[in-house]
N, C-alpha and C positions, 0 to 999 in steps of 0.2 A: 560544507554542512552535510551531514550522514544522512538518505534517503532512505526510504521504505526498500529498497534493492537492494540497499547493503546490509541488510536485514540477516541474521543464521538461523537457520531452522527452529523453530520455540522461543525464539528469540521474543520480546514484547517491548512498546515504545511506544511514546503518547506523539500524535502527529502534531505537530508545532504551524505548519502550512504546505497547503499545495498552489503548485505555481499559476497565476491566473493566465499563462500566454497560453498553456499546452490547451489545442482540442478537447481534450477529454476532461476536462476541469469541472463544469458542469454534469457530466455524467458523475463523476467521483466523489462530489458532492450527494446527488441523488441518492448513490447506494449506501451512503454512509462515512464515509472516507471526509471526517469534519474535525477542524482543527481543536483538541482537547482531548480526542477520544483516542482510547488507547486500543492499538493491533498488535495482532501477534501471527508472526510467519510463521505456516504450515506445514508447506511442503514446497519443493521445488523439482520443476521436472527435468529430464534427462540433458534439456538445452536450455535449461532453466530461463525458459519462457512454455506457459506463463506460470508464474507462482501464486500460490495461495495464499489467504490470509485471513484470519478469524480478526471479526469487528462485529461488536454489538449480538455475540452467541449466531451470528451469520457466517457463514463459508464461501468467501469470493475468490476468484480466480480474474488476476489483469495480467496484463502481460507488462514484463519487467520496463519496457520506456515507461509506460505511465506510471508504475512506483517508482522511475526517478526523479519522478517530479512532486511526489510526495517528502515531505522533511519532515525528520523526525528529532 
């Protein structure tokens, strides 16, 4: 299944699930990162960690293990 990681630049995708084992699953909820809603990858840096991603007209920046645990 295709994560929030394998994302391209400008790319956009409605999140389907995040996984409830990872640490940061609660946090990811919190900011926005809710199964229906659609992100779109921004930028990614030089070690492409962490990357960006537009959700809900917001600008968040995780670092790429926790968008693999995003499914889109």
């Amino acid at each position: 299944m295709k994560t929030a990681a394998d994302l391209k630049v400008n790319e956009t995708a409605i999140i389907k699930r995040i996984d409830r084992s990872h640490p940061s699953y609660r946090r990811l909820l919190e900011i926005g990162f809710t199964p229906g809603q659609e992100i779109t990858l921004l930028n990614r840096t030089l070690f492409n960690d962490p990357i960006s991603f537009s959700i809900r007209g917001t600008i968040f920046a995780i670092r790429k293990e926790e968008a693999s645990h995003i499914f889109i």
